[in-house]
N, C-alpha and C positions, 0 to 999 in steps of 0.2 A: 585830362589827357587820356585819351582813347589811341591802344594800337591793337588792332584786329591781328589775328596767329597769325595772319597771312602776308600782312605787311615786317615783321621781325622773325629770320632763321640764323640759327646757328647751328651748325654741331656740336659745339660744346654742352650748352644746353635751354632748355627752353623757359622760356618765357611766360610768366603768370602773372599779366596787367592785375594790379589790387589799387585801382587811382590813382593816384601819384605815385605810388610806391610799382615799384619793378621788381617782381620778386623771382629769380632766376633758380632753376633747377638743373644743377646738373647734371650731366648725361654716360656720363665718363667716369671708370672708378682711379681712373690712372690721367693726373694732367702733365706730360713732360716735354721732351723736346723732339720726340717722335711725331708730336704732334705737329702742328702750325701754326707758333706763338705770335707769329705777329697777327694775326686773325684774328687770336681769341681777344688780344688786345686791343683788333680793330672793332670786333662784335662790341666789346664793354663800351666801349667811348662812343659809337653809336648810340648807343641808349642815352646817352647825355648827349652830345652835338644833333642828331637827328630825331630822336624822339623826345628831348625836354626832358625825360626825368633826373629829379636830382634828389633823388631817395631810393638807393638799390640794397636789397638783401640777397645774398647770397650764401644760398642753402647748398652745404658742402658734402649731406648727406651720403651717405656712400663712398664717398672720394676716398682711396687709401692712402695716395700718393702724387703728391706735387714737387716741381722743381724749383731751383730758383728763379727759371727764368718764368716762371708763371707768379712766382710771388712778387716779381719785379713788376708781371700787369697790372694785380692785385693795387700793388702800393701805387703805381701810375694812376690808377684806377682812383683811387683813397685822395690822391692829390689833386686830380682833374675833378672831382666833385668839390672838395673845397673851395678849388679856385670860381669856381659856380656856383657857390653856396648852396651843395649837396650835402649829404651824407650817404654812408653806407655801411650794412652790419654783416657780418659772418655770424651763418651760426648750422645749427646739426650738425658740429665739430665732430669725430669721431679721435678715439685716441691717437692714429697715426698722426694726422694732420693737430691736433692740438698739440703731441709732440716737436714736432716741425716748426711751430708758430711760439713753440716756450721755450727753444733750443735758440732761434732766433730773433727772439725778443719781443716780436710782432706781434704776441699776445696781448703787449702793452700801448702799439701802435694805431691796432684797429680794435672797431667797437664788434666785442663779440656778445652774441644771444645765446642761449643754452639751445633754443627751440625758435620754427616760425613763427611761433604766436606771439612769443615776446619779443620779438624781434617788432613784429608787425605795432605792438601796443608800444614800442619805445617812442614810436612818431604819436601815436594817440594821446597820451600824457603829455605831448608837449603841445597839442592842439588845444 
């Protein structure tokens, strides 16, 4: 699966084809409802219905602050790959958002990586 920078935009954040894997960086240190959540939910699910992949990381690097309604894309996001037989990992958590995800359980919902790389070797080991 090949998608050129130019075929996949977001503003939320961009995109780093790694072969099957979709490794998304965000762009934004702040995801809330100033934003425009149904986008960033429509951007996510693109990556699955329109570009095939069904292995996304999402490096949260920087991020200090998300809402619910972004963790609602998230978990959309978590379910819509399963039902496609995806997956997908969070990971360069910082302590706000590891807060947010421990206060709300999520921490035990999605597969989180300390870091990119082991995020990226979680799919390697299983090859």
């Amino acid at each position: 699966m090949t998608v050129s920078p130019g075929q996949f935009e977001s503003s939320f954040f961009r995109l780093v084809p790694r072969g099957e894997v979709a490794l998304l960086l965000f762009q934004r240190k702040t995801l809330s409802e100033e934003d425009n959540v149904e986008q960033f939910g429509l951007d996510l699910c693109r990556l699955v219905d329109q570009f095939g992949y069904r292995r996304i990381i999402l490096s949260l690097e920087g991020v200090t602050w998300v809402t619910s309604s972004i963790l609602g894309k998230l978990i959309h996001l978590h379910r819509h790959l399963n039902r496609n037989a995806g997956e997908m990992v969070l990971c360069d958590i910082g302590r706000e958002i590891d807060d947010v995800l421990t206060t709300s359980r999520l921490n035990t919902y999605f597969l989180i990586s300390p870091t990119t790389t082991t995020a990226l070797s979680h799919w390697e080991s299983q090859s």
